[in-house]
VOVEX-615091 format. One record per atom (N, C-alpha, C): chain; x, y, z; atom name; residue in three letters. Coordinates in Angstrom, 1 decimal. Example, Ala and Ser with C-alpha at 12.3 -4.5 7.8 and 13.67 -1.06 7.14 Angstrom:
+------+--------+--------+--------+------+-------+
| tivo |      u |      v |      w | dodo | filum |
+------+--------+--------+--------+------+-------+
|    A |   13.2 |   -5.7 |    7.8 |    N |   ALA |
|    A |   12.3 |   -4.5 |    7.8 |   CA |   ALA |
|    A |   13.2 |   -3.3 |    7.8 |    C |   ALA |
|    A |   12.8 |   -2.2 |    7.1 |    N |   SER |
|    A |   13.7 |   -1.1 |    7.1 |   CA |   SER |
|    A |   12.9 |    0.0 |    7.9 |    C |   SER |
+------+--------+--------+--------+------+-------+
This chain:
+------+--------+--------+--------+------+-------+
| tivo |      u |      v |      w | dodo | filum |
+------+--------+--------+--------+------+-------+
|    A |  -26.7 |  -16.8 |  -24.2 |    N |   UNK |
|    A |  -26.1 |  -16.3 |  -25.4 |   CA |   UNK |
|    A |  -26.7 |  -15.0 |  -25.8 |    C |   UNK |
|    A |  -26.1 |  -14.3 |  -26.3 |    N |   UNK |
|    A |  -26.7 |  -12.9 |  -26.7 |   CA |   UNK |
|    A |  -26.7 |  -12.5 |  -28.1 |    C |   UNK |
|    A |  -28.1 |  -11.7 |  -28.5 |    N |   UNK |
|    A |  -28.0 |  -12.1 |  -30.1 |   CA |   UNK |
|    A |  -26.7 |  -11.8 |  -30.9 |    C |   UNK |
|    A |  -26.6 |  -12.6 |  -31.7 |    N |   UNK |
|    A |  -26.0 |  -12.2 |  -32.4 |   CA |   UNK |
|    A |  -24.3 |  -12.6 |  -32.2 |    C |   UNK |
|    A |  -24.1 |  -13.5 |  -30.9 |    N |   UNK |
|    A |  -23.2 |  -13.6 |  -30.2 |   CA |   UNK |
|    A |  -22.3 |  -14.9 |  -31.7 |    C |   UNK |
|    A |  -23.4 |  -15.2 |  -32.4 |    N |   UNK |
|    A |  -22.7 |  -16.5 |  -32.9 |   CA |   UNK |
|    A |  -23.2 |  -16.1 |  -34.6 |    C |   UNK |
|    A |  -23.4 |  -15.4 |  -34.8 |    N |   UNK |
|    A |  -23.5 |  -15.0 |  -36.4 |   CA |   UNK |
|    A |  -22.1 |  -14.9 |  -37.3 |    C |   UNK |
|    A |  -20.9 |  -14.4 |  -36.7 |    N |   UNK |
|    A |  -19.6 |  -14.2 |  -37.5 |   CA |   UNK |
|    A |  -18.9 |  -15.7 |  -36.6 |    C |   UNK |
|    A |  -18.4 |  -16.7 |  -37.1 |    N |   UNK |
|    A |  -17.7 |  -17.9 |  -36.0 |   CA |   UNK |
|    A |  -16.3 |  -17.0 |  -36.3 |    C |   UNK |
|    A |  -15.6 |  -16.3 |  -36.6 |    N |   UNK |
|    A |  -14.5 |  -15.6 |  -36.6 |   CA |   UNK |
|    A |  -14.4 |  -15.1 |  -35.2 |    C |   UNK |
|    A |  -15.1 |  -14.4 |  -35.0 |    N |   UNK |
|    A |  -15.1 |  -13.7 |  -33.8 |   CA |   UNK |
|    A |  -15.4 |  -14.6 |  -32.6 |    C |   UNK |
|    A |  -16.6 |  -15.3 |  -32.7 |    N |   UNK |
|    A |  -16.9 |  -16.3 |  -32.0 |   CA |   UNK |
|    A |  -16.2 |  -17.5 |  -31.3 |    C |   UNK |
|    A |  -15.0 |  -18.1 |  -32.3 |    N |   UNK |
|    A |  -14.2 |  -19.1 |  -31.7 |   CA |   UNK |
|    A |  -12.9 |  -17.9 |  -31.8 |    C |   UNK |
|    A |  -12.7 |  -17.1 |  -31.7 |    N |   UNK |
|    A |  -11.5 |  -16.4 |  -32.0 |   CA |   UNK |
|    A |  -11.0 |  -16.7 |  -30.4 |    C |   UNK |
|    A |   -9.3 |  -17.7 |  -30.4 |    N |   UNK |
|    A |   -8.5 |  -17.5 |  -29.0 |   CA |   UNK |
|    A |   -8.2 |  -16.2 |  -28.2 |    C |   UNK |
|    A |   -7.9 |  -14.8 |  -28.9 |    N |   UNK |
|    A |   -7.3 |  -14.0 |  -28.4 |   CA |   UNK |
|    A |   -8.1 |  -13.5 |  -27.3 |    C |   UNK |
|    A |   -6.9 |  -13.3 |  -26.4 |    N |   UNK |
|    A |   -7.5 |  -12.1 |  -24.9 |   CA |   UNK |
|    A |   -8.5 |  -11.7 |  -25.6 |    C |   UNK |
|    A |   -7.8 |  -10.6 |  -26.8 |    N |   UNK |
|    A |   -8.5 |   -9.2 |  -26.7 |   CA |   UNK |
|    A |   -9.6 |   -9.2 |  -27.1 |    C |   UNK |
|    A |   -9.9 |  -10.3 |  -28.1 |    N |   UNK |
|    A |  -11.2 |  -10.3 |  -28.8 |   CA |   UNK |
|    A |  -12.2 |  -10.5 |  -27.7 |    C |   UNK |
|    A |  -12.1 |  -11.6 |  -26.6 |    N |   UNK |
|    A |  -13.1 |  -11.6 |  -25.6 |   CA |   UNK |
|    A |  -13.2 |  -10.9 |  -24.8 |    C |   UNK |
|    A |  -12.0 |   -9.8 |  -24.1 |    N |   UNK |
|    A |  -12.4 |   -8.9 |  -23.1 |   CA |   UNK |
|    A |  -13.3 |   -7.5 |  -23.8 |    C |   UNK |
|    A |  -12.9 |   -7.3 |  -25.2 |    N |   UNK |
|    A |  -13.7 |   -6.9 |  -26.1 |   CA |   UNK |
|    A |  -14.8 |   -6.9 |  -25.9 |    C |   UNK |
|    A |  -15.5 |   -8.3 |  -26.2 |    N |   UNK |
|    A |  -16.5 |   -9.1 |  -26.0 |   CA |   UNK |
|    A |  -17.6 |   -8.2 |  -24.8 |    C |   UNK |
|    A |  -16.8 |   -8.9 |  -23.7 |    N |   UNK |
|    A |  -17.1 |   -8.4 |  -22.4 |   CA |   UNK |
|    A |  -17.0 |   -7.0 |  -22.1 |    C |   UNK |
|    A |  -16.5 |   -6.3 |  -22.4 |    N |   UNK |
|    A |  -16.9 |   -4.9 |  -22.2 |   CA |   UNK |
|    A |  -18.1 |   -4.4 |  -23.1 |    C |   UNK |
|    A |  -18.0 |   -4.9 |  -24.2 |    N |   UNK |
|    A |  -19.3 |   -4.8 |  -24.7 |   CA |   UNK |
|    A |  -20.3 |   -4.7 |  -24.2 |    C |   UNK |
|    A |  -20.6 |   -6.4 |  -23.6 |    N |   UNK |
|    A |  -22.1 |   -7.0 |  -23.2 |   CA |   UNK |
|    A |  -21.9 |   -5.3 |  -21.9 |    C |   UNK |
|    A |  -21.2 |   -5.1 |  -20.9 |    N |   UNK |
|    A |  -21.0 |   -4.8 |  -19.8 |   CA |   UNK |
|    A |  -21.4 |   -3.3 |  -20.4 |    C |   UNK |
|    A |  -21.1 |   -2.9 |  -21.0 |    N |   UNK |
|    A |  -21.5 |   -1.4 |  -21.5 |   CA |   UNK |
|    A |  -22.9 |   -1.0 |  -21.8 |    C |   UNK |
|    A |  -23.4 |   -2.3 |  -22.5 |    N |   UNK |
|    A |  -24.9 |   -2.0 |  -23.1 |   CA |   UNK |
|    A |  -25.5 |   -2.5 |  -21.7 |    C |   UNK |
|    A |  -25.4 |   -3.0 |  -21.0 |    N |   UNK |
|    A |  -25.8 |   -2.7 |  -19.3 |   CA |   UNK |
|    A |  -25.3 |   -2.0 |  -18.2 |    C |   UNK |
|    A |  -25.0 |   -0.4 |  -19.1 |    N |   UNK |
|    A |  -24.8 |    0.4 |  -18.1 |   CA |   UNK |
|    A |  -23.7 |    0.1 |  -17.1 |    C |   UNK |
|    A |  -22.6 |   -0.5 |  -17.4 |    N |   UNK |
|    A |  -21.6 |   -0.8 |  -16.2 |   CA |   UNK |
|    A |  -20.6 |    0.4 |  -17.4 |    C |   UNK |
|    A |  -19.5 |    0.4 |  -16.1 |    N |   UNK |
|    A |  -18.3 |    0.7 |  -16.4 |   CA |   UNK |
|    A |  -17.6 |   -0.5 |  -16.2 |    C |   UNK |
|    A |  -16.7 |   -0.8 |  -17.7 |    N |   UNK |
|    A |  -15.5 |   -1.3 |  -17.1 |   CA |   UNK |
|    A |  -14.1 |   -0.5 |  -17.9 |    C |   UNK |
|    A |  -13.2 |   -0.5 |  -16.7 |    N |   UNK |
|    A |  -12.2 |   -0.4 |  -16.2 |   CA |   UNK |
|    A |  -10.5 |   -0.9 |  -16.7 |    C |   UNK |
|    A |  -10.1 |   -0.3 |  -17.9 |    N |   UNK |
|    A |   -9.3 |   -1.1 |  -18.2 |   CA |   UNK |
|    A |   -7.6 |   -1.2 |  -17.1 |    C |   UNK |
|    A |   -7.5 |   -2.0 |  -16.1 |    N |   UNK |
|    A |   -6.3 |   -1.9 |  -15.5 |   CA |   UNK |
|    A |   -4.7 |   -2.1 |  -16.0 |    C |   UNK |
|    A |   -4.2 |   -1.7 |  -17.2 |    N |   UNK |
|    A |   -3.1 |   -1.8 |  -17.4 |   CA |   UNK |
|    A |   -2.7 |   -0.6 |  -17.1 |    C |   UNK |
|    A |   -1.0 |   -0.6 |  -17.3 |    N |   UNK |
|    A |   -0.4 |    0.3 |  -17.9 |   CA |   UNK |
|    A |    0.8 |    0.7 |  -16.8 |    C |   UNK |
|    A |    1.9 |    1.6 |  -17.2 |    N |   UNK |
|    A |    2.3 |    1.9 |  -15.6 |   CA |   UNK |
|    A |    1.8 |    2.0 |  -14.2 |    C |   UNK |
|    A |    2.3 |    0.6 |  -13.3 |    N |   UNK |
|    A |    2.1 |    0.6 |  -12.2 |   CA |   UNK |
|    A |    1.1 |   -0.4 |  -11.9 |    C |   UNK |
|    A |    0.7 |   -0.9 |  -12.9 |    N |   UNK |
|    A |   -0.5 |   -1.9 |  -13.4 |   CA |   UNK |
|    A |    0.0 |   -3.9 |  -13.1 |    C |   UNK |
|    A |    1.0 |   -3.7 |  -13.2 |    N |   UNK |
|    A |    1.9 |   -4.8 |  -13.2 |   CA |   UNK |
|    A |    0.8 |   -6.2 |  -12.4 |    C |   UNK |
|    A |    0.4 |   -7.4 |  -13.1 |    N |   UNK |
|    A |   -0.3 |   -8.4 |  -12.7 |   CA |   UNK |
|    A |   -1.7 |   -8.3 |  -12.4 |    C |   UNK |
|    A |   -2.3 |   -6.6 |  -12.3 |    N |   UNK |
|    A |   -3.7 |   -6.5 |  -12.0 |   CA |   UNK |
|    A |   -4.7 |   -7.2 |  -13.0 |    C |   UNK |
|    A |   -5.8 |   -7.3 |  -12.6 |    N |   UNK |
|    A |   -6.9 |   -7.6 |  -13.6 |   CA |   UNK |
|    A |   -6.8 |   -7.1 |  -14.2 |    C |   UNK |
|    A |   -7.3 |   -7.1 |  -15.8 |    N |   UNK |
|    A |   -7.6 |   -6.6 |  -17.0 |   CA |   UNK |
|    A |   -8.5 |   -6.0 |  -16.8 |    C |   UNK |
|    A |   -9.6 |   -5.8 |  -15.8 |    N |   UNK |
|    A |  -11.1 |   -4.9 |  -15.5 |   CA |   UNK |
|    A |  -11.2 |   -5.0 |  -14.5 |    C |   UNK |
|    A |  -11.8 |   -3.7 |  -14.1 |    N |   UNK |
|    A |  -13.0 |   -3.6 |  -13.2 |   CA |   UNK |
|    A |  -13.8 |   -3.5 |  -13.5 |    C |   UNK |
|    A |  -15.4 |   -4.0 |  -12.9 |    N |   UNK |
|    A |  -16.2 |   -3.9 |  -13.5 |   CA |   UNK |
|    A |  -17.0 |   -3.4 |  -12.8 |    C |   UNK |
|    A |  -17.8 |   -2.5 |  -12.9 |    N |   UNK |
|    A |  -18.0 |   -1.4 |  -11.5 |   CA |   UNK |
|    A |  -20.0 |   -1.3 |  -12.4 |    C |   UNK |
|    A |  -20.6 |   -1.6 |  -11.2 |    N |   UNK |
|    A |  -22.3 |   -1.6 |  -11.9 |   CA |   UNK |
|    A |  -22.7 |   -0.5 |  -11.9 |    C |   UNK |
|    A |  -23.9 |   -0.6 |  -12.8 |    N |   UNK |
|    A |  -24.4 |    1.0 |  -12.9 |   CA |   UNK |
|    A |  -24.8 |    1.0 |  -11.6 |    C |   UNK |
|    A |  -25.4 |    2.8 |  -11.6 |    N |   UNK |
|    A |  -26.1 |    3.5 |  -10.4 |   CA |   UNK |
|    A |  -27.2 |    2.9 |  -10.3 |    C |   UNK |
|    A |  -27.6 |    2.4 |   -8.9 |    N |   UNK |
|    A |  -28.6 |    2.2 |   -8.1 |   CA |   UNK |
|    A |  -29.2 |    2.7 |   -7.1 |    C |   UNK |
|    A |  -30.5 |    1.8 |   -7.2 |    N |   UNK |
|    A |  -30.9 |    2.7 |   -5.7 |   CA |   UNK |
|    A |  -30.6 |    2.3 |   -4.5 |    C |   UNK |
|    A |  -30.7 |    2.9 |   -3.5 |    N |   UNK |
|    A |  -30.4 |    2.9 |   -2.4 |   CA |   UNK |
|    A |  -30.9 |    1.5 |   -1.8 |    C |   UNK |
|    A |  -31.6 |    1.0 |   -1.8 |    N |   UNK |
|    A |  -32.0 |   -0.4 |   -1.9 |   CA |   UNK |
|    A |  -31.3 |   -1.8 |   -2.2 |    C |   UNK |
|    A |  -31.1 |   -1.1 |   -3.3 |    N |   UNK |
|    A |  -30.1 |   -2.3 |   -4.1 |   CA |   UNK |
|    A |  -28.8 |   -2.2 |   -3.6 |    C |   UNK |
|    A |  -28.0 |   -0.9 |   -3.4 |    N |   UNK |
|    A |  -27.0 |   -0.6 |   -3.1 |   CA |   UNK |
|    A |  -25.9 |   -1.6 |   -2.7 |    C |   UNK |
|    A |  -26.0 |   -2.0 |   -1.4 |    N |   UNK |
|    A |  -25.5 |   -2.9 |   -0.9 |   CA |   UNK |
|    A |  -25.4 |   -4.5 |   -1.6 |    C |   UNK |
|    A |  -26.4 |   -5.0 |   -2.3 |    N |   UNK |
|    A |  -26.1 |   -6.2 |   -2.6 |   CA |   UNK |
|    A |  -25.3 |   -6.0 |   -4.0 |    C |   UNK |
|    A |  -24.7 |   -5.3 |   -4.7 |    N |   UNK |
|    A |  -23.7 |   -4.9 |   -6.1 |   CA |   UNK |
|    A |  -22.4 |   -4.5 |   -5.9 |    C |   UNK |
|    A |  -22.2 |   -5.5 |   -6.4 |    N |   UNK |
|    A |  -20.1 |   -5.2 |   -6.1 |   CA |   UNK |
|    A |  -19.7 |   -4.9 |   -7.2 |    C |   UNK |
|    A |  -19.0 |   -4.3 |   -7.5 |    N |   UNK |
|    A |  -17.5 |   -4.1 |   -8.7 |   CA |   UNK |
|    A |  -16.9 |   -5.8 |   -8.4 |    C |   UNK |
|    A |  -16.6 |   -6.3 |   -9.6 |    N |   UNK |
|    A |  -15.7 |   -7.1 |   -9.3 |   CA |   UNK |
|    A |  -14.7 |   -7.2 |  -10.7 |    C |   UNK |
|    A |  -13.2 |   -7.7 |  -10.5 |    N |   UNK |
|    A |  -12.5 |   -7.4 |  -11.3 |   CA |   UNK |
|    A |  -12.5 |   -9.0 |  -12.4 |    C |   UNK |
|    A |  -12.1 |   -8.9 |  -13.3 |    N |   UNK |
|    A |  -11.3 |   -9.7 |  -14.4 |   CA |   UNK |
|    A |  -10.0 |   -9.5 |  -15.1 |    C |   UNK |
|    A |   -9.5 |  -10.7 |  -14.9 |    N |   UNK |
|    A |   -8.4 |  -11.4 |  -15.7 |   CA |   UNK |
|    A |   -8.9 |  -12.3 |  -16.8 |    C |   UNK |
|    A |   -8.7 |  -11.7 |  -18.3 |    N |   UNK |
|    A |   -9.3 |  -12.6 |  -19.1 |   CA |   UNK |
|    A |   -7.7 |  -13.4 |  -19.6 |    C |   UNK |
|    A |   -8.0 |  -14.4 |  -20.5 |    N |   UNK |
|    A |   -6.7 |  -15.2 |  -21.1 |   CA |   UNK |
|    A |   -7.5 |  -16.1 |  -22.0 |    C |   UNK |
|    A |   -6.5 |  -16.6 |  -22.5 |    N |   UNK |
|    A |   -7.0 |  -17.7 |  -23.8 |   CA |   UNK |
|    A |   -7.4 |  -18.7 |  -23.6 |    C |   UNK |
|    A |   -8.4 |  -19.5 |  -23.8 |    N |   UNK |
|    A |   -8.8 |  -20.9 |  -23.5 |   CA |   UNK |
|    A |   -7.7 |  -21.8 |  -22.9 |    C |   UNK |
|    A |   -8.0 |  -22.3 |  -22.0 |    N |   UNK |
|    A |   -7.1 |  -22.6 |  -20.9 |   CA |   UNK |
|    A |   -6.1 |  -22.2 |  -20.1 |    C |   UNK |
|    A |   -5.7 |  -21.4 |  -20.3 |    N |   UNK |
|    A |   -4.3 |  -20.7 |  -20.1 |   CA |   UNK |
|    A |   -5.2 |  -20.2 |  -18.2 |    C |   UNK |
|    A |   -3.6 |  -20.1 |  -17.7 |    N |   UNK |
|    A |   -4.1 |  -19.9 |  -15.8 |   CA |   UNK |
|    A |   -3.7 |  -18.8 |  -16.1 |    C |   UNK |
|    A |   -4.0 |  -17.8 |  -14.9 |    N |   UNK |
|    A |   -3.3 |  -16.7 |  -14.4 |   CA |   UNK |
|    A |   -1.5 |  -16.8 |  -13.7 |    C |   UNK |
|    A |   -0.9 |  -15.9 |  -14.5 |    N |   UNK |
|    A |    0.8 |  -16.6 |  -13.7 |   CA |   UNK |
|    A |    0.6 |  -16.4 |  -12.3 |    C |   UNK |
|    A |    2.1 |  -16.7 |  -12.2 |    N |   UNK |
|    A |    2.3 |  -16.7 |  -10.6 |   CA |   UNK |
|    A |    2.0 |  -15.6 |   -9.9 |    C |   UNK |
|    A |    2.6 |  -14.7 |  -10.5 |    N |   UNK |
|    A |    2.7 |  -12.7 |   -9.8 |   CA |   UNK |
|    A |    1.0 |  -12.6 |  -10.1 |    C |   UNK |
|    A |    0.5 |  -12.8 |  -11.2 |    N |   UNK |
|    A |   -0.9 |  -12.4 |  -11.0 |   CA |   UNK |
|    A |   -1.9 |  -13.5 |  -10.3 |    C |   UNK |
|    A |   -1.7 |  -14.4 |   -9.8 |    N |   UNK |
|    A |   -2.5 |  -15.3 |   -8.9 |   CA |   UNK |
|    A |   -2.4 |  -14.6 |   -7.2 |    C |   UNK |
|    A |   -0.8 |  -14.3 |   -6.9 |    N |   UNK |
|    A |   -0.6 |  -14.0 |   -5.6 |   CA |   UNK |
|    A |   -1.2 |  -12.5 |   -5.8 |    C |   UNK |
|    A |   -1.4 |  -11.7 |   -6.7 |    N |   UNK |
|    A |   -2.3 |  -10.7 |   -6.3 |   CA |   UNK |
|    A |   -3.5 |  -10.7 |   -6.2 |    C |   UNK |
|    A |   -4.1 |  -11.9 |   -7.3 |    N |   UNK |
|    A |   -5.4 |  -12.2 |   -7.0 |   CA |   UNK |
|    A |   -5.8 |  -12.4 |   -5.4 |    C |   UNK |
|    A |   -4.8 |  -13.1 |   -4.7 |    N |   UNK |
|    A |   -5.3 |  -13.5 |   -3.7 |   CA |   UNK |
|    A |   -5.2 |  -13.2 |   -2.7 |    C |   UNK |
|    A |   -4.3 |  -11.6 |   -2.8 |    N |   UNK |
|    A |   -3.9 |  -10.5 |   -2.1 |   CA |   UNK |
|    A |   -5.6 |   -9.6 |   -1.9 |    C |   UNK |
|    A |   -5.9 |   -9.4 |   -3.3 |    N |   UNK |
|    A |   -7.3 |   -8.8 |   -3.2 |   CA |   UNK |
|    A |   -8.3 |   -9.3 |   -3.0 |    C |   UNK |
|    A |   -8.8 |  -10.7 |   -3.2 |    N |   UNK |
|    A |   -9.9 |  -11.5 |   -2.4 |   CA |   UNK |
|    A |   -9.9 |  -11.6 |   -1.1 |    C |   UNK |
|    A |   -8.4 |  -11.4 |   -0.5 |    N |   UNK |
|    A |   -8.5 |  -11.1 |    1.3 |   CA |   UNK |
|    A |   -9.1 |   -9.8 |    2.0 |    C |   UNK |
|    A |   -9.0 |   -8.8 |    0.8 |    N |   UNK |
|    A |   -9.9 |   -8.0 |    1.1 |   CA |   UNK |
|    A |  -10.4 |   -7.5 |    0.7 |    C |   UNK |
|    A |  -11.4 |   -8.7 |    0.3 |    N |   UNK |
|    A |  -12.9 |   -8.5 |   -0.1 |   CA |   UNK |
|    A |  -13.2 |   -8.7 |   -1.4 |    C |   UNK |
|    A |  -12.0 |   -8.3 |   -2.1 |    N |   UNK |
|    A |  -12.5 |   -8.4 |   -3.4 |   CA |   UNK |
|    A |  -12.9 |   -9.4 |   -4.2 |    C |   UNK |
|    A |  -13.6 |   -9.6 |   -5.4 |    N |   UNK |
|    A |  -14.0 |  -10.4 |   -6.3 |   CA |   UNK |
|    A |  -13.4 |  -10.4 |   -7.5 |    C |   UNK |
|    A |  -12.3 |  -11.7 |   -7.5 |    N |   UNK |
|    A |  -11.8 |  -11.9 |   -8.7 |   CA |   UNK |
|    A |  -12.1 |  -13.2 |   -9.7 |    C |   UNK |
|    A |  -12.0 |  -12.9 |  -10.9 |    N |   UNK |
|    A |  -12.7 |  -14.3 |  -11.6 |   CA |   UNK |
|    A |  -11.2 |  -14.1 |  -12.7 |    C |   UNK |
|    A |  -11.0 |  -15.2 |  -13.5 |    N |   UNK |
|    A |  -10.2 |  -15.4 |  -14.4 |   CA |   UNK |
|    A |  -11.2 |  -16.3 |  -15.2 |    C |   UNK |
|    A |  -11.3 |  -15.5 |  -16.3 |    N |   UNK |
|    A |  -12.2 |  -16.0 |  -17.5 |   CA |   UNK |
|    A |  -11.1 |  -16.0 |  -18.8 |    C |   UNK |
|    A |  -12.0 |  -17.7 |  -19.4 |    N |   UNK |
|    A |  -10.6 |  -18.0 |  -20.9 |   CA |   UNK |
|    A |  -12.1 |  -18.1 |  -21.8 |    C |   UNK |
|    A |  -13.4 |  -17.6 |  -21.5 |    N |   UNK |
|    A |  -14.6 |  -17.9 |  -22.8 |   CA |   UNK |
|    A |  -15.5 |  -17.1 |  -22.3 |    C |   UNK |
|    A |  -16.0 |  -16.5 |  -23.5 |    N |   UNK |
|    A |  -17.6 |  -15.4 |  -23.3 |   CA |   UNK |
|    A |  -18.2 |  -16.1 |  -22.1 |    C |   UNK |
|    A |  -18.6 |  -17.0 |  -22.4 |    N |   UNK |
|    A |  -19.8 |  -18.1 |  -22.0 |   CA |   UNK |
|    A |  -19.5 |  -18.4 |  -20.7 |    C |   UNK |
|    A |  -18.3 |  -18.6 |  -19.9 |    N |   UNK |
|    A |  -17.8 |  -17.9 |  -18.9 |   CA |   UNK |
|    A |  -17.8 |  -16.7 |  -18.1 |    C |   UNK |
|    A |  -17.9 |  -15.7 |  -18.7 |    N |   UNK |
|    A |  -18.0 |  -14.4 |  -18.3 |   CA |   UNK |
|    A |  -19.1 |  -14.2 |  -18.2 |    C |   UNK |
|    A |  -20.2 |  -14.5 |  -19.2 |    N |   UNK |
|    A |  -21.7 |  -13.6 |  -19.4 |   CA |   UNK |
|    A |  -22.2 |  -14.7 |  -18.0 |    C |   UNK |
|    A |  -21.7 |  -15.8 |  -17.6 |    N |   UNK |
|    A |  -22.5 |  -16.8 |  -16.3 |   CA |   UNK |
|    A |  -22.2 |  -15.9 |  -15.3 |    C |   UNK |
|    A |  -21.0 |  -15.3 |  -15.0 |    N |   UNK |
|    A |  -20.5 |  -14.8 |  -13.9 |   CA |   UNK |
|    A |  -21.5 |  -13.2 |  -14.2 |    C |   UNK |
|    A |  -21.5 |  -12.3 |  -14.6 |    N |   UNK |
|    A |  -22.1 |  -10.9 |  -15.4 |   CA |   UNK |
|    A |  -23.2 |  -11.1 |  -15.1 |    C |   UNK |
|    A |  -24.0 |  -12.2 |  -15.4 |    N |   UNK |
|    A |  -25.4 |  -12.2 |  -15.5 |   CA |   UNK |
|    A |  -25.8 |  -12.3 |  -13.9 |    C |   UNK |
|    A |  -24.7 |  -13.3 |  -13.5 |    N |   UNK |
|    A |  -25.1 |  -13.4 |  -12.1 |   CA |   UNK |
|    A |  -25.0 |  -11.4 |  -11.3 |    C |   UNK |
|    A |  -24.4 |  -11.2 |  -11.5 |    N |   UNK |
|    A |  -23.9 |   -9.7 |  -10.7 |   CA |   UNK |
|    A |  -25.0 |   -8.5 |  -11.3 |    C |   UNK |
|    A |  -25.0 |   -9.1 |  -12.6 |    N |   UNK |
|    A |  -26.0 |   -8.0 |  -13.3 |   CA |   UNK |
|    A |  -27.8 |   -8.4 |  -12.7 |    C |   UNK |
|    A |  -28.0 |   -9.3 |  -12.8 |    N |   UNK |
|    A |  -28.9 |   -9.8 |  -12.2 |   CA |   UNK |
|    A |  -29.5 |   -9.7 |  -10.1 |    C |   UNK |
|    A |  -28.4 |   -9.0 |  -10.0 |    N |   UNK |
|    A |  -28.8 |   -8.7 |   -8.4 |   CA |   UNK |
|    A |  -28.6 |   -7.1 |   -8.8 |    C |   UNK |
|    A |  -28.7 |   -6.4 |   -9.6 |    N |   UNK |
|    A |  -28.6 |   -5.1 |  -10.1 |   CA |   UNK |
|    A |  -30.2 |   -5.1 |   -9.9 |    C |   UNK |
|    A |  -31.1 |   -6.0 |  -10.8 |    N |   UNK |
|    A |  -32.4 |   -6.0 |  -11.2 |   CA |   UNK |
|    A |  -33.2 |   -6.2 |  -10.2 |    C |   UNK |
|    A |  -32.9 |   -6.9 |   -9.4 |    N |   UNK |
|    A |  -34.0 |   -7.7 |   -8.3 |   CA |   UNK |
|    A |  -33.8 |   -7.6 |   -7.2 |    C |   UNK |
|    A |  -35.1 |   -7.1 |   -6.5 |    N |   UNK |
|    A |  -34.6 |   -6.9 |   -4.7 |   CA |   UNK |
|    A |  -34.8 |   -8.4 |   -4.0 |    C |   UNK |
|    A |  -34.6 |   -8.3 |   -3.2 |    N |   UNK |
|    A |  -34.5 |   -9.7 |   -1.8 |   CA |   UNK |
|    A |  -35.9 |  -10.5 |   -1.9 |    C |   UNK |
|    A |  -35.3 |  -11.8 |   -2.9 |    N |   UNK |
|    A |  -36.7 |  -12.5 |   -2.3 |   CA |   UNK |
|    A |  -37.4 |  -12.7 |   -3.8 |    C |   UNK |
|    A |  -36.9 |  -11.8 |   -4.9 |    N |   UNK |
|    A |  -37.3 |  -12.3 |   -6.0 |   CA |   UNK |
|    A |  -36.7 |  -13.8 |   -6.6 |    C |   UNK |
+------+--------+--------+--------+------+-------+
């Protein structure tokens, strides 16, 4: 949990997408990532983000992926057209997650942000 994550419960239990991919670009910004908003013309079914990690060293390089999100409301799936894309881009290679809670997202984040930090073996 990250400070402060639970001070307002407005925001905190709030259902909407937007509030949590909000959220998540947040946490993702104050660690140096870019993310990626994928709507708009041409955009049709893609993830809501990319989430592309900061600059590293050459070291690290290889073990840090971009990987994308689909956020949605507590429980709710990804539809049909946006599942078969999903599954269009995990064939090649890509990393997609469908997140409906912070607490969701920051497990997955921490994990990706956390091989940002550490070389092999820590």
């Amino acid at each position: 949990m990250h400070p402060g994550d639970q001070a307002d419960p407005r925001t905190w239990a709030d259902p909407r997408e937007i509030v949590l991919e909000a959220r998540a670009v947040k946490r993702a910004k104050e660690r140096g990532w870019l993310a990626r908003k994928m709507n708009g013309l041409g955009y049709m079914a893609w993830p809501d983000r990319l989430f592309i990690p900061k600059p590293l060293s050459k070291r690290h390089h290889s073990r840090v992926r971009p990987f994308w999100v689909e956020f949605k409301r507590r429980g709710e799936k990804a539809t049909p057209l946006q599942a078969r894309l999903h599954r269009e881009l995990t064939k090649r290679g890509e990393l997609v997650y469908v997140i409906d809670t912070f607490e969701d997202f920051c497990e997955i984040f921490n994990r990706h942000d956390w091989a940002c930090t550490h070389r092999p073996g820590d």
